[in-house]
C-alpha positions as CSV (number, residue, x, y, z in Angstrom):
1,X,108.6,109.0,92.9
2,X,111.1,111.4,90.3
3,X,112.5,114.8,90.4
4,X,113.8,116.3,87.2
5,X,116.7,118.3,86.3
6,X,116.7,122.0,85.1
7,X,119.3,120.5,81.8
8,X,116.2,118.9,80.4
9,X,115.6,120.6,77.3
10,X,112.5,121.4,75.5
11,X,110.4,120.9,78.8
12,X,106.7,122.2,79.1
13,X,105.9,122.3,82.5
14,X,102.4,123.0,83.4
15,X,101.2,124.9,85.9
16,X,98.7,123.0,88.1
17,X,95.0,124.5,87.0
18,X,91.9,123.8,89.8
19,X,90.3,121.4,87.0
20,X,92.9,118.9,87.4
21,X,91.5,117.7,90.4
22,X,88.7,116.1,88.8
23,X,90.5,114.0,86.3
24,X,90.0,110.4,85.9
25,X,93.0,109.9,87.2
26,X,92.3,110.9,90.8
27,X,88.9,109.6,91.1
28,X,90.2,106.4,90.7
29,X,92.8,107.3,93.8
30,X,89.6,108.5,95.5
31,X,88.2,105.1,95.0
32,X,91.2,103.3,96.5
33,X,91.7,106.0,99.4
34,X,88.0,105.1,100.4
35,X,88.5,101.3,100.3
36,X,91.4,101.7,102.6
37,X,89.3,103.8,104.7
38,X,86.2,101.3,105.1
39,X,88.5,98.6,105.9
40,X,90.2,100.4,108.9
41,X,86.5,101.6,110.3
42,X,85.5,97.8,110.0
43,X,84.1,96.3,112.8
44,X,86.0,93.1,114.7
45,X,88.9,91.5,113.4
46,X,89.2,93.4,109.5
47,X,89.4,96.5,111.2
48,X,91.4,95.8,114.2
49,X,94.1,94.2,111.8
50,X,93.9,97.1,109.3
51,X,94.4,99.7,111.6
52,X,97.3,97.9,112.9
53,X,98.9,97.2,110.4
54,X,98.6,101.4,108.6
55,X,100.4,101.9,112.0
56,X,103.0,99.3,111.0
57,X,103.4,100.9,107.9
58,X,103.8,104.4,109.2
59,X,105.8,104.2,112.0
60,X,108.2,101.6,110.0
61,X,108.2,102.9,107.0
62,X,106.5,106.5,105.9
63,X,108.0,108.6,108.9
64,X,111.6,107.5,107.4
65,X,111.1,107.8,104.1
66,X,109.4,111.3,105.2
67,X,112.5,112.0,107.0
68,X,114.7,111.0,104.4
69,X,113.2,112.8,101.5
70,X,113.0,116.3,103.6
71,X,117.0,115.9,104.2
72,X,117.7,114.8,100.0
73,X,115.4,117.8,99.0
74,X,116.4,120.0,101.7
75,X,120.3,119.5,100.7
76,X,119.2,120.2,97.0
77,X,117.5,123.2,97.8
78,X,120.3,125.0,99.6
79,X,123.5,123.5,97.4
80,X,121.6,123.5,94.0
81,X,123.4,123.0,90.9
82,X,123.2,121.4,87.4
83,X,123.2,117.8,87.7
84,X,123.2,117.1,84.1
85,X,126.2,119.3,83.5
86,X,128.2,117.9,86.1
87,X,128.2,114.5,84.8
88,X,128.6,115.8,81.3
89,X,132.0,117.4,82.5
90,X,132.8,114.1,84.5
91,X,133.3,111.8,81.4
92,X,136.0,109.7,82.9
93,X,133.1,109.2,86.0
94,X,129.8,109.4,84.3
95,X,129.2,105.5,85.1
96,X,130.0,105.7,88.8
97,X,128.0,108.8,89.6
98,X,125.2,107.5,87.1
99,X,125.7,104.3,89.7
100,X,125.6,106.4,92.7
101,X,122.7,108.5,91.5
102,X,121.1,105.5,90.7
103,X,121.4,104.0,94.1
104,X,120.6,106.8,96.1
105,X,117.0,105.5,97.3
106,X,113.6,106.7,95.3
107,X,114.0,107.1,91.4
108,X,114.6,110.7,91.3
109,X,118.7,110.0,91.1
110,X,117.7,107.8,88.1
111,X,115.3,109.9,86.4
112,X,118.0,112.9,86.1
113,X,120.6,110.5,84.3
114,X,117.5,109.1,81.9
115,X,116.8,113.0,81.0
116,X,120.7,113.4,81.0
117,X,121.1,110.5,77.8
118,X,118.3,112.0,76.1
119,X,120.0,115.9,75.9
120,X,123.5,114.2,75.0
121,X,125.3,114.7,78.5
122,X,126.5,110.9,79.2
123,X,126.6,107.8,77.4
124,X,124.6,104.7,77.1
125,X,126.5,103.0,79.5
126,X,125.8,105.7,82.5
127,X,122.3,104.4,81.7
128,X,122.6,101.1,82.1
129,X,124.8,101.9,85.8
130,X,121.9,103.6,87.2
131,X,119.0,101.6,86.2
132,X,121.0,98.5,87.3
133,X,122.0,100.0,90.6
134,X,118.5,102.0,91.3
135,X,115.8,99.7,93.4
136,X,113.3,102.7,93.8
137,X,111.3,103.3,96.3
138,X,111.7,100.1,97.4
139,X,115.0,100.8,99.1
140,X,113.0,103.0,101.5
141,X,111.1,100.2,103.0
142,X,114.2,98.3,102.8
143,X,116.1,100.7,105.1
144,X,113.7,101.2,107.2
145,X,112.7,97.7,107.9
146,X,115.8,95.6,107.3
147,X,118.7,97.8,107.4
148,X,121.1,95.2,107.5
149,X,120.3,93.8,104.4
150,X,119.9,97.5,102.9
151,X,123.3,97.8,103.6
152,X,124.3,94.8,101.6
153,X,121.7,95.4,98.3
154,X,122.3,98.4,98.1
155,X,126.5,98.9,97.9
156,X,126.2,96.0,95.9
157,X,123.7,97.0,93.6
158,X,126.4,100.3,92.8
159,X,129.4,98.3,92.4
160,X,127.3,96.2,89.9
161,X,126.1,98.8,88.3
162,X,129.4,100.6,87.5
163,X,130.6,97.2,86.4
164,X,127.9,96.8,84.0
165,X,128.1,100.0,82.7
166,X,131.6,100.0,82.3
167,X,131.0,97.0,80.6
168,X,128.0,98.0,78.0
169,X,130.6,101.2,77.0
170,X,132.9,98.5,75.6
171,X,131.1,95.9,73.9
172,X,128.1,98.0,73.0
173,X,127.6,98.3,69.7
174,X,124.0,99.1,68.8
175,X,123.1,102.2,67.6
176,X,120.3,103.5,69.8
177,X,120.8,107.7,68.7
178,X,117.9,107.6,66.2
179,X,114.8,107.2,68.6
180,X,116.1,110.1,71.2
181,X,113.4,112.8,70.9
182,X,115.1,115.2,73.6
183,X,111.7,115.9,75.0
184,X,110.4,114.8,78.1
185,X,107.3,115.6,79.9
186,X,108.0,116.7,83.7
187,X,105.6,116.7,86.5
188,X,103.3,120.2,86.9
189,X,104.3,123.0,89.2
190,X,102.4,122.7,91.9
191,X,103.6,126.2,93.3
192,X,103.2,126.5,97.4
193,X,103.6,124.9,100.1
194,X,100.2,123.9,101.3
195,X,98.6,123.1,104.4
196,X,98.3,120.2,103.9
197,X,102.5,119.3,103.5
198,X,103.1,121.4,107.0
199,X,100.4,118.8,108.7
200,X,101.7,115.9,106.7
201,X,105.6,117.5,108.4
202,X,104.3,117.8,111.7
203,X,102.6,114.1,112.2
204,X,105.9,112.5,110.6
205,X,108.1,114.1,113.7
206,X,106.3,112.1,116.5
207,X,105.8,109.1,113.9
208,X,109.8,109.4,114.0
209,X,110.4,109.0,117.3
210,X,108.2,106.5,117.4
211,X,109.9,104.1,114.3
212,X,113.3,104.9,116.5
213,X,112.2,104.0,119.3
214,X,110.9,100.6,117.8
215,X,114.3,100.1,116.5
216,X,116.3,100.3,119.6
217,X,113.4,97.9,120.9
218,X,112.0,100.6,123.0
219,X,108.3,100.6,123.3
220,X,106.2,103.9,123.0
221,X,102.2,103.8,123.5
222,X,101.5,107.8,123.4
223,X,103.4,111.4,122.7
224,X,102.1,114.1,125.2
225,X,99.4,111.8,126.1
226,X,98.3,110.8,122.4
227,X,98.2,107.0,121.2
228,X,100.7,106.7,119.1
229,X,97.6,104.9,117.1
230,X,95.5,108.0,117.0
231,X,99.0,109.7,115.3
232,X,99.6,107.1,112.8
233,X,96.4,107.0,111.8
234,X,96.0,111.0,111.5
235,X,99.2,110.6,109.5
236,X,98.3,107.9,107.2
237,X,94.8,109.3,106.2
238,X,96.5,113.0,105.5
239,X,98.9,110.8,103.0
240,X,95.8,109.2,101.2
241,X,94.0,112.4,101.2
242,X,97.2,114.3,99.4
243,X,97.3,111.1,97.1
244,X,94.0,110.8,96.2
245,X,93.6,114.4,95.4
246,X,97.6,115.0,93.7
247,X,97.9,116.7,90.8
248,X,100.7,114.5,90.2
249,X,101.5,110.9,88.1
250,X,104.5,109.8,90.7
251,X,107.0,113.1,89.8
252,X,107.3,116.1,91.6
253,X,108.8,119.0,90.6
254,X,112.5,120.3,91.3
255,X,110.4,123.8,91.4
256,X,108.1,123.0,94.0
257,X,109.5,123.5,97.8
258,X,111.4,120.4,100.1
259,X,108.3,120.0,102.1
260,X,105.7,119.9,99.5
261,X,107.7,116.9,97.4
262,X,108.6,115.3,100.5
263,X,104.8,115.5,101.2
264,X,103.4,113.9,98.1
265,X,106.2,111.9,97.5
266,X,105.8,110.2,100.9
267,X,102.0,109.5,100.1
268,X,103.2,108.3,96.9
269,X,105.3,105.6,98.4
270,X,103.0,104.9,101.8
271,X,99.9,104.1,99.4
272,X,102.3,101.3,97.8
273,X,103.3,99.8,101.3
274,X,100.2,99.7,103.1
275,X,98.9,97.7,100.0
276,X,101.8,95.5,100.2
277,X,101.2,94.6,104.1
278,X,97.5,94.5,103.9
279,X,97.5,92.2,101.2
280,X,100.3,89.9,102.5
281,X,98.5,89.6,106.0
282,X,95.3,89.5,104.8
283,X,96.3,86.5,103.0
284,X,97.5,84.8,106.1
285,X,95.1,85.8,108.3
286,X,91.7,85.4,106.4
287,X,92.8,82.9,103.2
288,X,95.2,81.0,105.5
289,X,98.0,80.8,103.3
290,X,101.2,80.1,104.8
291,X,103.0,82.1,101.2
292,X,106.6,81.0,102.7
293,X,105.7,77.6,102.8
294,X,103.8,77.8,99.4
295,X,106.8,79.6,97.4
296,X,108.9,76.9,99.0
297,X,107.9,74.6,97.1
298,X,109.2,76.7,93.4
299,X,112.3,77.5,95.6
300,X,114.5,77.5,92.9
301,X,112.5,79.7,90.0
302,X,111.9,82.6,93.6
303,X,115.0,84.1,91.9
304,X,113.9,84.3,88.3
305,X,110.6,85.2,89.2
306,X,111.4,88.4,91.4
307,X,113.8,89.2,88.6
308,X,111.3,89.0,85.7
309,X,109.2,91.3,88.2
310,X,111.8,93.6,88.2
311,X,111.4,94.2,84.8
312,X,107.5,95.6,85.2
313,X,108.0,100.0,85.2
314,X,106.8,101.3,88.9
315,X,108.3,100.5,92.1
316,X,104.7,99.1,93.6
317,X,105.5,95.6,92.2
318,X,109.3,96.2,93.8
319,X,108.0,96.8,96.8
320,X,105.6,94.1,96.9
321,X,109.2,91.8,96.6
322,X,110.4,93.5,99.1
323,X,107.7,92.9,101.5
324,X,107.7,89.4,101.0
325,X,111.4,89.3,101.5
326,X,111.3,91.2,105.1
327,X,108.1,88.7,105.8
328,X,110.2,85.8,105.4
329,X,108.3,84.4,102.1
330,X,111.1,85.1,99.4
331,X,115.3,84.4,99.9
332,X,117.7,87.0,100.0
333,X,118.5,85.7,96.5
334,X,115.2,87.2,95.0
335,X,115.3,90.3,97.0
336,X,119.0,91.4,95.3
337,X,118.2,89.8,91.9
338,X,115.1,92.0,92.2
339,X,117.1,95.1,92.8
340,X,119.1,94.8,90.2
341,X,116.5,94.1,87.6
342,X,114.0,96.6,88.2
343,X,114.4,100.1,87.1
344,X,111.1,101.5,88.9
345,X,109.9,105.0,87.9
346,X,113.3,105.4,85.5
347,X,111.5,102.9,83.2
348,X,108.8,105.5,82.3
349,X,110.7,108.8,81.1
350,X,113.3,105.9,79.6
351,X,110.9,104.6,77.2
352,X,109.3,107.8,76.3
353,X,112.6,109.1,75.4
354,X,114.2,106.1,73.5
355,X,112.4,103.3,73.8
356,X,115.0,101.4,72.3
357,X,117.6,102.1,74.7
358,X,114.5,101.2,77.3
359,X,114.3,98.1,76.5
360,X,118.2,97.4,75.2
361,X,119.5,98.9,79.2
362,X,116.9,96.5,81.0
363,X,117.8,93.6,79.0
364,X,121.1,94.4,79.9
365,X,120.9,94.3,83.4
366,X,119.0,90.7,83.5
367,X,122.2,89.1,83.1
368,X,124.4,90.7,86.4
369,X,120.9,89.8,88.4
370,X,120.4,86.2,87.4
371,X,124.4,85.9,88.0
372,X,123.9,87.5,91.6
373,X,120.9,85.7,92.2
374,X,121.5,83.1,92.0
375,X,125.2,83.3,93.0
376,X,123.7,83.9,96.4
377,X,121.0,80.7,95.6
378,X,123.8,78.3,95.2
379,X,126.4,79.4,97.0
380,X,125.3,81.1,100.4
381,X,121.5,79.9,100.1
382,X,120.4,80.8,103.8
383,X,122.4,84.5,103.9
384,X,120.2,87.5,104.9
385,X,117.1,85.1,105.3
């Protein structure tokens, strides 16, 4: 999930044509929408535990990040301005906003400081904040399913983030100005707000009040008479549907309207977590594998395994961490040293616009994680577990 600023130069965006539907790319999302769709029509216990657990995943998770999304976008619609100028007239606090960008949840934040090195508006270190501050999309499951330890990762991602980039601005030396081609491809327009987005807005309000009431322990079994199941069902095969047939990679455009990016965005993210907690419970509930007890016994390498993790581009493997984190399988020490390592969508426009400085920031921020890591390993092993 990225949005991109208007200081990006040389940008060709595309304007989405009706044969982009039928690209490789989206039959292959066709493919996965209609396995997730045979599993929760199964008969007996498959589909029982399925549908259940698409519910889980939409009223815990895709109604916030839904929520969330329509409020950043919303706010950027009606107080626009030029991101990348602002940071390049904020020299003295290019690394903190590049932090704070960074760790503003999704990868959009990120994204615009990547596309801001690449035209010359900040400095490698502003970089290396926001990629070691950013945990993606990843954050939005967080929040929405552990908001106490969001509100631990994520501050503390930011304050290492500024550290490190204040850091990389001093003992940096490496010249990495030769591979910046000042190009990056955005996402295509896709133009209107379609039917499709209104529905996708609609189903996400009683989803809300739903994932609310969950988390002031309040149960709710219907909205004006409807199952709440029938809703988050309705809701989660809308999101597959706009998936499946997206003209997009994982970017939207800062062209398109709030509700339209908040729309595929959403679907975006949703396809990632209902993967995550089908494949975690499927594991337990048809393999038999009790995963906390079988990563218990690598205890110690959980940190440096989540971290190497962190360095694969994407937020899906991020927020498979994640999920094993909230389900009890990982320590807290994974989870943070996870955060900090991965860059999630970042990663992609980074190493198409320098590769060099790709790989140089992400190296970089291995060493804060494996010192946070496992800081939390040694010293406070049971905290946030």
């Amino acid at each position: 999930m990225t949005f991109t600023s208007p200081t990006i130069e040389n940008v060709d965006v595309q304007p989405f044509q009706a044969s982009d539907w039928l690209g490789p790319f989206r039959s292959k999302r066709l493919l996965v929408a209609a396995i997730f769709g045979a599993l929760a029509v199964a008969p007996g216990t498959l589909g029982e535990l399925t549908r259940s657990l698409m519910t889980d995943a939409y009223v815990q998770v895709s109604v916030f990040v839904a929520a969330t999304l329509m409020l950043f976008y919303g706010a950027e619609k009606l107080f626009r301005f030029d991101i990348g100028t602002a940071l390049s007239k904020s020299r003295g606090f290019q690394v903190p906003l590049a932090a704070l960008l960074g760790a503003t949840p999704g990868c959009g934040g990120a994204v615009v400081v990547v596309a801001a090195y690449s035209s010359g508006h900040v400095g490698f270190g502003a970089v290396v904040a926001t990629l070691t501050a950013t945990m993606g999309d990843a954050a939005f499951l967080l929040i929405a399913t552990r908001p106490d330890a969001a509100m631990v990762v994520l501050p503390l991602s930011f304050a290492v983030g500024i550290v490190s980039g204040w850091l990389v601005d001093w003992l940096n030396t490496v010249d990495l100005s030769a591979d910046t081609t000042g190009h990056c491809e955005v996402a295509p327009l896709i133009g209107r707000t379609r039917p499709q987005d209104i529905a996708y807005l609609l189903l996400a309000m009683p989803g809300l009040v739903v994932g609310a009431a969950q988390i002031g322990q309040v149960e709710i079994n219907s909205i004006l008479g409807i199952p709440v199941l029938w809703i988050a069902m309705a809701g989660t095969a809308l999101g597959l549907f706009i998936w499946a047939t997206s003209p997009l990679k994982a970017m939207t455009n800062l062209g398109d309207s709030p509700v339209t990016r908040m729309a595929e965005e959403t679907s975006f993210i949703s396809v990632w977590v209902i993967g995550a907690y089908l494949a975690y419970d499927y594991a337990a509930e048809f393999a038999g594998l009790d995963i906390a007890v079988m990563f218990a016994s690598i205890a110690p390498l959980l940190p440096l395994l989540a971290i190497l993790i962190g360095f694969i581009p994407g937020c899906g493997p991020q927020v498979l961490v994640t999920t094993m984190y909230i389900n009890g399988a990982v320590p807290f020490a994974a989870l943070i040293g996870n955060a900090i390592s991965n860059d999630g969508d970042a990663l992609f426009p980074a190493i198409a616009l320098n590769p060099k400085a790709a790989v140089l920031a992400t190296a970089y921020s291995a060493v804060p994680a494996l010192i946070v890591a496992y800081g939390f390993y040694l010293l406070v092993p049971d905290f946030m577990n």
